[in-house]
C-alpha positions in Angstrom: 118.1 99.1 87.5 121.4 100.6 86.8 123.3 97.7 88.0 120.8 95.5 85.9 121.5 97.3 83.0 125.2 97.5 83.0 125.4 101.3 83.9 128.8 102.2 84.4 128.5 105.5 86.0 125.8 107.7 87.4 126.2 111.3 87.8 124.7 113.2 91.1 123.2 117.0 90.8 125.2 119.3 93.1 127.9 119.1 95.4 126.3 116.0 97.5 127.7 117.8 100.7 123.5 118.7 101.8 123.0 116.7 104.7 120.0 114.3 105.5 118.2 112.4 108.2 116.2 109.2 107.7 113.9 108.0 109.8 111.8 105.1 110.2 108.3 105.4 109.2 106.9 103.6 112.1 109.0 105.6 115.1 107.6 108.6 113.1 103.9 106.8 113.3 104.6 106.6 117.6 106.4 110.1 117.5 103.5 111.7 115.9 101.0 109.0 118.3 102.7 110.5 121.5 102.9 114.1 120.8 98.6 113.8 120.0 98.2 112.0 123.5 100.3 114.6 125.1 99.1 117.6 123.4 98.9 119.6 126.3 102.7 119.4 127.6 103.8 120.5 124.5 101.5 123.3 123.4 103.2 126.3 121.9 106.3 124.7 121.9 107.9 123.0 118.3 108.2 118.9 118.5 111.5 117.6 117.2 111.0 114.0 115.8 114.5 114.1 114.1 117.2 111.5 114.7 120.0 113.5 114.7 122.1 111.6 112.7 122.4 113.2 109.4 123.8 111.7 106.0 125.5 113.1 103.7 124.1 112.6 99.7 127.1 111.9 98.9 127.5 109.3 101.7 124.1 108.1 101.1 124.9 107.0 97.5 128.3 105.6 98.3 126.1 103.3 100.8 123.5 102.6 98.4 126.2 101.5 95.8 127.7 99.5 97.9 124.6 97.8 99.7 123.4 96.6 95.8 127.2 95.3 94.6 126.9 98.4 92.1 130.7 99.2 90.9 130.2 102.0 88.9 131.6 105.2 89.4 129.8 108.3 91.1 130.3 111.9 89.2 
């Protein structure tokens, strides 16, 4: 909407340094599938369905920007 709108900047709460990871709501889905079926392996042990990529905020709105042609500036 901001690019829709002619929004020239767009200013980010915090630093934007707090690192994410994303994931992909169906490898979640089969994550969460094969931990159930194999209940027994891991029980009393923690499950790790992370991707271990992480993503800055920062980074993530610089991509975003970019992936929609917005041109505006990022405070």
């Amino acid at each position: 909407m901001r690019k829709k709108n002619g929004v020239t900047e767009r200013t980010l709460w915090g630093s934007g340094s707090p690192q994410r990871e994303f994931l992909y709501a169906p490898d979640v889905a089969d994550a969460t599938v094969f931990a159930l079926e194999n209940a027994a392996k891991f029980e009393n042990q923690h499950y790790n369905i992370g991707s271990g990529d992480e993503l800055s905020i920062k980074e993530l709105a610089l991509t975003l920007a970019k992936v929609i042609g917005w041109e505006g500036e990022l405070k």
